[in-house]
C-alpha positions as CSV (number, residue, x, y, z in Angstrom):
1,X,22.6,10.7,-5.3
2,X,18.9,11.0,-4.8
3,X,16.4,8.4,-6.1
4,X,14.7,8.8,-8.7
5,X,11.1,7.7,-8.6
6,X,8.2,7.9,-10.5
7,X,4.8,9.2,-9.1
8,X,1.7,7.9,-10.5
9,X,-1.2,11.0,-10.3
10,X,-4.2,9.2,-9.0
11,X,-7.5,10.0,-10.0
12,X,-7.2,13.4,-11.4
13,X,-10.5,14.1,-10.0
14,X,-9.5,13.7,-6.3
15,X,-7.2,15.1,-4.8
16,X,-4.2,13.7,-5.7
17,X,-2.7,16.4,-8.0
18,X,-3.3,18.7,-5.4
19,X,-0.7,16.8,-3.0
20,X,1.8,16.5,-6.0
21,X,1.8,20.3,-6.4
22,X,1.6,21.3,-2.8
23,X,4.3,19.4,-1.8
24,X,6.7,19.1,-5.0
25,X,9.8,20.7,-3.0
26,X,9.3,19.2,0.4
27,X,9.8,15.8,-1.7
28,X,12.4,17.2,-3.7
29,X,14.5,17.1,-1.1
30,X,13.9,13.3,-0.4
31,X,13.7,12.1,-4.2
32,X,14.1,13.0,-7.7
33,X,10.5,13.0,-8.8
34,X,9.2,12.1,-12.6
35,X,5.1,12.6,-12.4
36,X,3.4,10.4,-14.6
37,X,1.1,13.0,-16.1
38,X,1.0,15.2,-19.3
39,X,1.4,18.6,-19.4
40,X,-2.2,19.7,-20.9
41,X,-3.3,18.0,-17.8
42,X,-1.4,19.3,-15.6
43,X,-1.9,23.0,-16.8
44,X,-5.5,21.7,-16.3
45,X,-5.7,20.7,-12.9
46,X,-3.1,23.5,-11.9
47,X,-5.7,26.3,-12.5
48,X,-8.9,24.4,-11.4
49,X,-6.2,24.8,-8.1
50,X,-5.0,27.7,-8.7
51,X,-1.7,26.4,-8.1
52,X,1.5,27.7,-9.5
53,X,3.4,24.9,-11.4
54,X,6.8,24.7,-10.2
55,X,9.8,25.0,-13.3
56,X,11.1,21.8,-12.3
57,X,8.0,19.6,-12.2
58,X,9.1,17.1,-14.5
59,X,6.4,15.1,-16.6
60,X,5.7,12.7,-19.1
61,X,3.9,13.1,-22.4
62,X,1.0,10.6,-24.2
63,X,0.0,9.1,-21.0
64,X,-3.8,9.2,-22.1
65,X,-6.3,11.4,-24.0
66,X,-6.9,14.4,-22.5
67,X,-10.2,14.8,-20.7
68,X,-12.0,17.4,-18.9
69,X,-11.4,17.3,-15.1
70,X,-14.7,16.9,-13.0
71,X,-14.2,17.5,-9.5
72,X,-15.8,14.8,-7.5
73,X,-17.2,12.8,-10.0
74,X,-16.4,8.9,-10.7
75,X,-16.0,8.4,-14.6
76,X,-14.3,6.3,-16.9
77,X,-12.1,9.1,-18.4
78,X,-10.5,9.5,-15.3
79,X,-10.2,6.0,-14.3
80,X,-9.0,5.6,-17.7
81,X,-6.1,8.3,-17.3
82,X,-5.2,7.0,-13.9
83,X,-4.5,3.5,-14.9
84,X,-2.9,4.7,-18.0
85,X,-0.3,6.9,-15.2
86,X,0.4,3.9,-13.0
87,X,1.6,1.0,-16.2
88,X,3.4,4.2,-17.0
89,X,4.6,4.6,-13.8
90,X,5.6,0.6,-13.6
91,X,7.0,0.3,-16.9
92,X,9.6,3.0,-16.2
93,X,10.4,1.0,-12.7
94,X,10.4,-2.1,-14.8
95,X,12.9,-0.7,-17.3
96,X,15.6,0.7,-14.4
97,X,14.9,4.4,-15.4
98,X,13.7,4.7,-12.1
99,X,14.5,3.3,-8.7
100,X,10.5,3.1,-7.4
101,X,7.1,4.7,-7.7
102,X,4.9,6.0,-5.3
103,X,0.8,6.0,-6.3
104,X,-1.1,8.1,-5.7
105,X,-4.8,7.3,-4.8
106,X,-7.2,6.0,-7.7
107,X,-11.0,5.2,-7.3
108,X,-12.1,1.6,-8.0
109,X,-15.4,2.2,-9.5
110,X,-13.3,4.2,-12.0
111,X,-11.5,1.5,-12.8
112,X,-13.6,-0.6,-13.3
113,X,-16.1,2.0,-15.7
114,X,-13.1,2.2,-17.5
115,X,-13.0,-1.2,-18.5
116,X,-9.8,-2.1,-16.1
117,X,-10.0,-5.5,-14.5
118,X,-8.3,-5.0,-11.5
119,X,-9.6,-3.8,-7.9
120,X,-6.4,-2.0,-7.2
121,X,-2.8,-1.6,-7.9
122,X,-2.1,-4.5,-6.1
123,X,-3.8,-6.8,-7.9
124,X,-2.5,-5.7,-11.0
125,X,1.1,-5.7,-9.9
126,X,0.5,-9.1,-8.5
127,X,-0.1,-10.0,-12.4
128,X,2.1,-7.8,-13.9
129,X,5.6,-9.5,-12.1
130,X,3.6,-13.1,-11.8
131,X,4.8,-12.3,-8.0
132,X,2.4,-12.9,-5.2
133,X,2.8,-9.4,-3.8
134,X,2.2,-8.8,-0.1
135,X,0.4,-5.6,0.7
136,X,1.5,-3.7,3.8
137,X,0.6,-0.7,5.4
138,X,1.2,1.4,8.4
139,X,4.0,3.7,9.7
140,X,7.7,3.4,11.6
141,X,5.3,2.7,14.8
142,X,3.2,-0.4,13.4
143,X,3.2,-2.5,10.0
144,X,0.3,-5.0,9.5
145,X,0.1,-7.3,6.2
146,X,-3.0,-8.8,4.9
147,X,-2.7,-12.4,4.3
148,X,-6.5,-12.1,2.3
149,X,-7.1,-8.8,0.7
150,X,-10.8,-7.4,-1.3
151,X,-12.5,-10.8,-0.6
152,X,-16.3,-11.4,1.0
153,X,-16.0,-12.0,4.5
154,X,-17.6,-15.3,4.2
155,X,-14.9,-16.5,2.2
156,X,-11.6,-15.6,4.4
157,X,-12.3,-19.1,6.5
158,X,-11.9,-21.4,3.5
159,X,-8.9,-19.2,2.4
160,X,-6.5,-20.0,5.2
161,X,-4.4,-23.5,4.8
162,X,-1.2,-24.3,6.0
163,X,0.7,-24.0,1.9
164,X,-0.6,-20.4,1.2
165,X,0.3,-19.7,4.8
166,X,3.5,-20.3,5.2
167,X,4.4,-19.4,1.8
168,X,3.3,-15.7,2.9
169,X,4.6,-16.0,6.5
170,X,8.1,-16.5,4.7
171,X,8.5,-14.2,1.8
172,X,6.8,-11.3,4.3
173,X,9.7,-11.8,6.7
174,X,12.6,-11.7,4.0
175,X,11.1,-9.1,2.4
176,X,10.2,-6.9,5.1
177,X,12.7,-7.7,7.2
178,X,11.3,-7.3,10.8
179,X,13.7,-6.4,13.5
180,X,11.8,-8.5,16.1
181,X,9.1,-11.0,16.3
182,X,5.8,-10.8,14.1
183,X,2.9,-11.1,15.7
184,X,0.4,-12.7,13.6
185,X,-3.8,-12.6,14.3
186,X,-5.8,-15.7,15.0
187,X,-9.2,-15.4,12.7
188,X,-11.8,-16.6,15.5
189,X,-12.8,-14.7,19.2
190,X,-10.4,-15.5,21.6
191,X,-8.0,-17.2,19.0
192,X,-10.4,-20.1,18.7
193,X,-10.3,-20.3,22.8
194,X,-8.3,-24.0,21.8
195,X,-10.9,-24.7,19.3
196,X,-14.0,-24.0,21.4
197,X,-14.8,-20.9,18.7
198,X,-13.1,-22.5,15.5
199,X,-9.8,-24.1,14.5
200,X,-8.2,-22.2,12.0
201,X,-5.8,-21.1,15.0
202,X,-4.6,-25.0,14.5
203,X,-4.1,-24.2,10.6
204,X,-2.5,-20.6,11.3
205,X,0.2,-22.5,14.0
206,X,0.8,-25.4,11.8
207,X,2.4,-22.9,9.1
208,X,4.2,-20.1,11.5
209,X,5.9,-23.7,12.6
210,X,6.5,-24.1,8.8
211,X,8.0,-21.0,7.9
212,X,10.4,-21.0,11.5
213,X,11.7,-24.8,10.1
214,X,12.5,-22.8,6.2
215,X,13.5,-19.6,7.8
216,X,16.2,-21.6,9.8
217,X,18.9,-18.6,10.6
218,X,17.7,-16.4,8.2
219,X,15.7,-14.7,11.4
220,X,16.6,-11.6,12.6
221,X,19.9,-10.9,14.3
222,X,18.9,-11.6,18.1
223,X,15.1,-12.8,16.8
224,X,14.6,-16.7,18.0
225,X,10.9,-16.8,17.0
226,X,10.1,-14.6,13.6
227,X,6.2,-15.2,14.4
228,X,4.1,-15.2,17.4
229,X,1.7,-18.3,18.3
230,X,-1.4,-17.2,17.2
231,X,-2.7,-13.6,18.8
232,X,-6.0,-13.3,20.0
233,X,-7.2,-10.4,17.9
234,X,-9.1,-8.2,20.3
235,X,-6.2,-7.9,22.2
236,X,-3.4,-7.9,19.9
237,X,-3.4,-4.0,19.6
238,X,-4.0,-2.9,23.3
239,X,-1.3,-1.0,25.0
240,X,1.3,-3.4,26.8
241,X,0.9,-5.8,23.8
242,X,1.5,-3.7,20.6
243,X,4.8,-2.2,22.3
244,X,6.0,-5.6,21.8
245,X,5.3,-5.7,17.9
246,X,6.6,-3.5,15.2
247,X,5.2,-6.1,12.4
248,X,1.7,-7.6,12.5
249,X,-0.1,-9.6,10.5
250,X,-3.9,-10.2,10.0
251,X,-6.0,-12.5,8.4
252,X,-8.4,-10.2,6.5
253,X,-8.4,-6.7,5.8
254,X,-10.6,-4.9,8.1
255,X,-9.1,-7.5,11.4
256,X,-5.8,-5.5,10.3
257,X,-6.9,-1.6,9.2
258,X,-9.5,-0.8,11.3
259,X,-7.3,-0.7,14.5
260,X,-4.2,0.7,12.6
261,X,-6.2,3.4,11.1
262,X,-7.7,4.0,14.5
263,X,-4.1,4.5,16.1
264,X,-2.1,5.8,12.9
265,X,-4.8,7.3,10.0
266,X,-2.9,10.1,9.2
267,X,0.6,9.1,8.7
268,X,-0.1,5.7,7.2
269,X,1.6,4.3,3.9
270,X,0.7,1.1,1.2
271,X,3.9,-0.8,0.4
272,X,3.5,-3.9,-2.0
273,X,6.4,-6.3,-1.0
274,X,7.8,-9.4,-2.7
275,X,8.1,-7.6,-6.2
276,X,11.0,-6.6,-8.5
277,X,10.4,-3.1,-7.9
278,X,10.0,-1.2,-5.0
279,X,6.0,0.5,-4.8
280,X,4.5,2.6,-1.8
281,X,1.2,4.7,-1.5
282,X,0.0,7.1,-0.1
283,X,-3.3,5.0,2.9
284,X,-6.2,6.9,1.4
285,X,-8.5,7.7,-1.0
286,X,-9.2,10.2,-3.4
287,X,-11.4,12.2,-1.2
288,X,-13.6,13.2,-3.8
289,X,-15.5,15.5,-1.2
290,X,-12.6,17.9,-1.0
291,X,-11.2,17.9,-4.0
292,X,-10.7,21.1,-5.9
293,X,-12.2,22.9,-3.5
294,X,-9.3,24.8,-1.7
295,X,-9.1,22.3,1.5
296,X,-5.7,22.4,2.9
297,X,-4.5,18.6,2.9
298,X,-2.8,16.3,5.3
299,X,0.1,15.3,3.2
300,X,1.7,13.0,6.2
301,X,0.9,9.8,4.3
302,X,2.1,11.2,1.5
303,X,5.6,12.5,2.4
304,X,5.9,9.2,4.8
305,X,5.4,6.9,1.5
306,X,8.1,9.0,-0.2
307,X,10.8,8.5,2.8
308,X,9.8,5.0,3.0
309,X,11.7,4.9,-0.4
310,X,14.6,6.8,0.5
311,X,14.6,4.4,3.8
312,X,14.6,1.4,1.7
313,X,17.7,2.5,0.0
């Protein structure tokens, strides 16, 4: 039996919609798919498109009050509605009626104009479940985790200590369940070149030692080390070196995306781990810029987020 799993619509004026329609029965063959939108707004966005709407497009009423789509623009109506979609989405995963979700991209700043408190879904699935969610993204070639998310730069350094550490180094590897060793990121140049450029390489080693000693034989079948000494960044992603790794993970979020969205962009997925339901994402934005105006669409991200699902079965 397929999954049934509920898609959360995005920002209504991005391009998300336009994904959901255009590809409606490529992922009905992976999934059973309940869209977390009503149908006013639907029949809305389907003729800004002029796209058909398929008979068995399933949707939800009373998400929020119905707005007029503005293609391109940030506002607080849409921010609003695209919240409203995603608890709806959530509550439905909370309740069992479905097996997942899968987001679909929101704007922050509409968010946030909409009087929501959190950056992104993560954050608000973090305090949803009272979990400290993981967020992961990449592709069947290369996973990297973020041990610090939306922070200042400034303030990754004083971040990093040995609890928080290996806490994270251990519910990443029993929740996503790497196949071989993790290679984790030093923070500094040259991994601290043995504390010549920093020491939070000694910090970083102190709690992948941690996590091995409380990992004990959960490791992988065939996996003696689950995590890497720490890698020295520049390096960590070069050919020769990334064939070794299927799992990475980085100490702050652009040390992590900018090389896997320079090797991967199109076919990356979000997946929040360590919850008590399953979430993935499609790895972009709303793409304001295009939206509504007849672009065709790379949907790779999206259909990869939906067979990360099926996968996860």
């Amino acid at each position: 039996m397929k999954q049934k799993v509920a898609i959360s619509i995005g920002d209504l004026n991005g391009i998300g919609i336009q994904l959901a329609l255009e590809n409606h029965n490529a992922i009905c063959d992976i999934i059973t798919p309940l869209y977390c939108i009503d149908k006013a707004m639907l029949a809305q966005a389907a003729e800004k498109l002029n796209l058909t709407i398929p008979d068995n497009f399933k949707t939800i009423e009373n998400i929020a009050p119905y707005f007029e789509i503005e293609a391109g623009i940030v506002s607080a109506d849409s921010g609003r509605y695209a919240f409203s979609s995603f608890t709806t989405a959530v509550a439905l995963a909370r309740e069992k009626k479905v097996d997942a979700i899968c987001t679909l991209p929101i704007h922050k700043k509409a968010w946030e104009l909409a009087g929501v408190d959190y950056k992104g879904h993560t954050d608000a699935l973090r305090d949803f479940f009272d979990a400290e969610a993981i967020m992961m993204l990449g592709c069947d070639k290369m996973y990297v985790a973020l041990f610090t998310e939306h922070i200042p730069l400034k303030e990754v350094a004083s971040s990093i200590n040995e609890k928080d550490l290996t806490r994270f180094f251990v519910d990443f590897y029993n929740t996503a369940k790497p196949t071989s060793t993790v290679g984790v990121l030093g923070l500094n140049p040259h991994a601290g070149d043995d504390g010549v450029l920093g020491d939070e390489e000694t910090i970083i080693q102190k709690a992948i030692d941690s996590a091995t000693s409380i990992l004990g034989n959960r490791c992988c079948k065939g996996t003696t080390t689950p995590y890497s000494n720490p890698l020295v960044p520049d390096v960590a992603f070069t050919p020769g070196v990334r064939e070794n790794y299927t799992h990475y993970i980085a100490m702050y979020h652009d040390q992590g995306l900018a090389p896997l969205k320079a090797l991967y962009f199109d076919e990356g997925i979000n997946v929040s781990l360590n919850l008590p339901i399953l979430r993935t994402s499609v790895d972009h934005g709303t793409a304001f810029d295009i939206a509504y105006k007849g672009v065709e669409l790379n949907s790779l991200s999206y259909v990869n987020a939906i067979k990360y699902i099926k996968e996860s079965k």
